[in-house]
N, C-alpha and C positions, 0 to 999 in steps of 0.2 A: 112615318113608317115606310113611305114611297121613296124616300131618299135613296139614292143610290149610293156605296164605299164607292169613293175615288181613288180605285187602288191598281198597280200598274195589272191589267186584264191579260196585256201581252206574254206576259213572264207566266203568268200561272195559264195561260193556254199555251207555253212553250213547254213548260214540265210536266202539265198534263200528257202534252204530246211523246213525252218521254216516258215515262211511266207504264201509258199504253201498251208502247212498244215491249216494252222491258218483260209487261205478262205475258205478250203472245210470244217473244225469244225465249223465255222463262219455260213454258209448257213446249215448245218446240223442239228444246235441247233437251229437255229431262225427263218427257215421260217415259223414254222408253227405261230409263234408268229408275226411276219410280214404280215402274210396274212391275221390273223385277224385283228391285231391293224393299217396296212397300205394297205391292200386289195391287198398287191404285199408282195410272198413269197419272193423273190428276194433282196428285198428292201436292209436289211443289207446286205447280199452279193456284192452288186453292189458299197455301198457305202466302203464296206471295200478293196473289188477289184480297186477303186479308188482312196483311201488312197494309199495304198501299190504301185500302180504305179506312184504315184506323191511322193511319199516316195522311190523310184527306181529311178527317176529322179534327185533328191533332192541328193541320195547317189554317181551318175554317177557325177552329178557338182561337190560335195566336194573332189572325190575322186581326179579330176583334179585340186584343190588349194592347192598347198603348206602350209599345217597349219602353219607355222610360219608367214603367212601372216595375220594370225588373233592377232597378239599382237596388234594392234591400235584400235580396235574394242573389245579387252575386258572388259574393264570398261565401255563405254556406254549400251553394253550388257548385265552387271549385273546391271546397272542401270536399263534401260527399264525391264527388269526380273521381278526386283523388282517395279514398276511402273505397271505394268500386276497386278504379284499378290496382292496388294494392292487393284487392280482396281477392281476385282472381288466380294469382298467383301462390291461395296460401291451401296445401294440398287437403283435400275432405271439403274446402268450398266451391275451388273453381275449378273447369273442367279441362285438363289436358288433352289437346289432339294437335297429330299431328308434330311432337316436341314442343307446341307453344300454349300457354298458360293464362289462356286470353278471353274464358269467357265465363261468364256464370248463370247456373242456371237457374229457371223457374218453372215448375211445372213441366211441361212436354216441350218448354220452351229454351232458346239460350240466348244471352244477351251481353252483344261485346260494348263492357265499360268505357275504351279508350276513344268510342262514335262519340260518347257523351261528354269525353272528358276534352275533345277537340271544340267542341261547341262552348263549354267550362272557358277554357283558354280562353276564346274569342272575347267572350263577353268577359272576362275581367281586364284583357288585353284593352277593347276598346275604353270599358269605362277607367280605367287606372290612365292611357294616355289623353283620355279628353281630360281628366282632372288636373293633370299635370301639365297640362300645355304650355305653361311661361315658363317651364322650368325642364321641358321635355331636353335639351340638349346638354344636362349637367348627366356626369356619368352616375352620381349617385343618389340620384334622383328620379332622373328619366331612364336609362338603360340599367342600372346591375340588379332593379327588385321585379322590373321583368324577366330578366334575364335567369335569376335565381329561382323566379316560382316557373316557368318555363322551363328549363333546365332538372327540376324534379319532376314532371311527369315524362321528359323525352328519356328521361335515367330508368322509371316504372316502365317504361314501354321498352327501352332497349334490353331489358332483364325480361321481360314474359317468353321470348325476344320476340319483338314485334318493330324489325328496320325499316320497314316500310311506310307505316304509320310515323315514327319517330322523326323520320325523315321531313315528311308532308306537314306535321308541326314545327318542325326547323324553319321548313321555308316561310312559311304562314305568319313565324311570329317575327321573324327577322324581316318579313312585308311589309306587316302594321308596323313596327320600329321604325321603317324606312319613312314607308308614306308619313305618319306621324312628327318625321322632324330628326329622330335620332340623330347623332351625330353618325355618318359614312365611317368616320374612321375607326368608331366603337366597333360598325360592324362589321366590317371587313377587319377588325385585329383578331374578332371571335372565332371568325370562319377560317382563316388563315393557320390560325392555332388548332381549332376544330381537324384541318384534313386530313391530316396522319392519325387523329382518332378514326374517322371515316374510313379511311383507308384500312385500319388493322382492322376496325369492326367487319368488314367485308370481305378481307381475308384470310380473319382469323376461324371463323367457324365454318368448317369441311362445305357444307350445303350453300352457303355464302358464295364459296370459291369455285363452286363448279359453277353456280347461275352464271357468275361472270366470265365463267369460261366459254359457256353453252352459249350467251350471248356472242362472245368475240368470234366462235366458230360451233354452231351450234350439229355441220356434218361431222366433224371430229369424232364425237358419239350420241350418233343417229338413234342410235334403240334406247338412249337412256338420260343423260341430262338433258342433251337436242333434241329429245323425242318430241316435248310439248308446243315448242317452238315452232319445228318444223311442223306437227301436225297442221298451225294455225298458219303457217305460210302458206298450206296444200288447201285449206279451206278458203280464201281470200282467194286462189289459183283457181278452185272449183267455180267457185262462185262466178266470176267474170263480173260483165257486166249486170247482169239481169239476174242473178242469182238460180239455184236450181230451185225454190220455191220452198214456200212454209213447211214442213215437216220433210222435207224429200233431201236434207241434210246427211251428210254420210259421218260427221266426226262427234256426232251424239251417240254415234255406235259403240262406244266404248273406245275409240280411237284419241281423242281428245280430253288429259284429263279435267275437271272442273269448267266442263262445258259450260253452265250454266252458273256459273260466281264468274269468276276472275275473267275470264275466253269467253265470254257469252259475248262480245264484240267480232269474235271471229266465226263464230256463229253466224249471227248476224250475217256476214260478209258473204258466207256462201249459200245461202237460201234468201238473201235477198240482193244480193252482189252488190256492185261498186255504187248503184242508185241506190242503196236503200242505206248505206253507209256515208256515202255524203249526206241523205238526207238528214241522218244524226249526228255528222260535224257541226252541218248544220244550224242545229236546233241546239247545240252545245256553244257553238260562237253566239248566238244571239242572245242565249240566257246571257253569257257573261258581258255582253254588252250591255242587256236591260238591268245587269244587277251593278256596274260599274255605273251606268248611266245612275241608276237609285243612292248609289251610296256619293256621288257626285251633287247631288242634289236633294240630298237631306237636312233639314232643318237643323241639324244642333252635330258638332263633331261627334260624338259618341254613336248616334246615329250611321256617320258616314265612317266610321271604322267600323261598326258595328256587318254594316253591309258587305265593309268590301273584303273582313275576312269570312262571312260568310260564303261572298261571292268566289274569293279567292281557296277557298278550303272546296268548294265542289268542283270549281275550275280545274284545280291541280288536278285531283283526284282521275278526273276524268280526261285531262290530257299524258299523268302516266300512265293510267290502262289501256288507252289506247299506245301509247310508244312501246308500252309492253308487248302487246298482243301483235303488233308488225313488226318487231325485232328492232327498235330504233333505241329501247332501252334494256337492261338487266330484266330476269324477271324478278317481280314483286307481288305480294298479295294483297295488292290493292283492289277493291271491288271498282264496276265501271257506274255512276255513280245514277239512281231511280232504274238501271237495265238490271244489276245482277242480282242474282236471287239473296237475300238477306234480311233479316227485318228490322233489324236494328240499324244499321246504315241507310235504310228505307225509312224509315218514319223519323229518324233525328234528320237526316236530310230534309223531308216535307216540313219539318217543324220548323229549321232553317231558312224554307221555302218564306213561312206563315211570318216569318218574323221581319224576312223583306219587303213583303206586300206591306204591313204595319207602317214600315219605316213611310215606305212610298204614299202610303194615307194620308202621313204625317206630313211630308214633302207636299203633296198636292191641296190639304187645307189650308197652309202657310200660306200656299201661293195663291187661292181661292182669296184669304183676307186681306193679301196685299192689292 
């Protein structure tokens, strides 16, 4: 009963360390917008503080399943995935905002299908290329029936329209194909052919083609596609070094739209300046070391795909919110990944989390018996 898990301690005191941060940025940036639109500044705090502990919960159970136990439940699971995201998009179930068709509700609650349907991916990803491993570089074998069950959730997600996300499963699935052996030339024929889709998806719908304007020059028009952009320039400007200090933020003032989701990094920036934003590079580089390092040194392939797209699905995630929010990319609605307020991307993340540590258990009794 005194035994101790041998589970990597580093990684889960690195996400803890993120998390933290994510509530006190989280109430920093939104009460004041909470107090007026729900008459309690609290409001998102409480409920992000909730998230995260039922996402802490949710990481302590997985962390105690043996992941190999999940091979009989991975096909119903990218089924219902795909059953979610479909379901969001069909009107009187799912909830419209915004133009996009991305989320469904329950209760006082909403919850976006496509968090659960990237996690779906992974795990049929990883288990279908460990199965297939002598045979991974036949094309129809090893790439077209990934390719195809891939290829229908990135199709659900481009139809909600949801480019963003769609996108971050491109890369993800076209990583594990890579790492896994693919053949290079399957996958550079796909991408190749892919980029004139790419291309028209991004310029064909009006709000597509200004982000990308807003990006290339976003003074052009300052009061209106540029406004968000620049806001987050002026905030990182404010901030400096040493930040102007926890709540003493000026673009939570209604200056900044979606302070506290998407820009909650640029937040960040100016109430705790250029220290407190390395400190979450960071803390962001060493996760994906500790999670590359796990998925390197797991007992069985499935394992080490398992990890590294989980590793590599938060990794993205949180190095384009960050290219977002300092002008280095388009902007996208991508969340910054245990910081921005959400709870759905919050607790399939930790559960992500919980599934790493597993691996690493696994990793570390192997090597206990050798």
């Amino acid at each position: 009963m005194n035994r101790k898990i041998p589970f990597d301690y580093w990684l889960l005191v690195i996400v803890f360390a993120l998390v933290l941060t994510g509530i006190v940025i989280v109430y920093s940036s939104s009460s004041i917008l909470a107090s007026q639109n729900y008459n309690d500044s609290y409001f998102f705090l409480k409920r992000q503080a909730f998230y995260a502990t039922f996402g802490f919960l949710i990481l302590i159970g997985l962390l105690l399943v043996d992941y190999h136990h999940y091979f009989k439940i991975i096909y119903p699971f990218l089924f219902l995935s795909l059953i979610l995201v479909g379901a969001a998009m069909i009107p009187g179930i799912g909830h419209r905002v915004g133009g996009a068709s991305r989320w469904l509700g329950v209760g006082g609650f909403r919850f976006q299908p496509s968090e659960l349907a990237k996690y779906a991916l992974i795990f049929y990803l990883a288990y279908s290329l460990a199965k297939k491993e002598s045979s991974i570089r036949s094309f129809a074998v090893g790439f077209a029936p990934h390719l195809v069950v891939s290829g229908v959730f990135i199709l659900l997600l481009l139809a909600q329209p949801d480019f963003g996300t769609a996108i971050s499963v491109s890369f993800i699935v076209f990583l594990m194909l890579f790492a896994a052996g693919t053949r290079l030339s399957y996958i550079l024929s796909v991408l190749i052919i892919s980029l004139p889709l790419v291309g028209y998806g991004m310029m064909s719908a009006p709000y597509r083609r200004k982000r990308i304007l807003a990006f290339l020059n976003p003074w052009e028009d300052p009061g209106n596609t540029g406004f968000q952009i620049i806001q987050s320039f002026l905030a990182f400007y404010s901030g400096g070094i040493f930040g102007l200090g926890l709540g003493d933020g000026r673009q939570e003032l209604f200056y900044l739209p979606e302070a506290h989701t998407d820009f909650i990094f640029s937040v960040l920036g100016e109430e705790v300046g250029l220290i407190g934003v390395m400190g979450v590079l960071v803390l962001f580089i060493l996760f994906l070391y500790r999670g590359i390092r796990i998925a390197l040194k797991a007992p069985d392939l499935f394992g080490t795909y398992l990890a590294l797209g989980i590793t590599t699905l938060i990794g993205f995630q949180a190095i384009t919110n960050i290219g977002v929010v300092m002008g280095l990319l388009p902007t996208k609605g991508l969340a910054l990944p245990f910081l921005s307020y959400g709870g759905t991307s919050l607790i399939c993340n930790l559960a992500g989390i919980g599934i790493l540590l597993n691996i690493s258990v696994q990793q570390q009794e192997v090597s206990q018996r050798l």
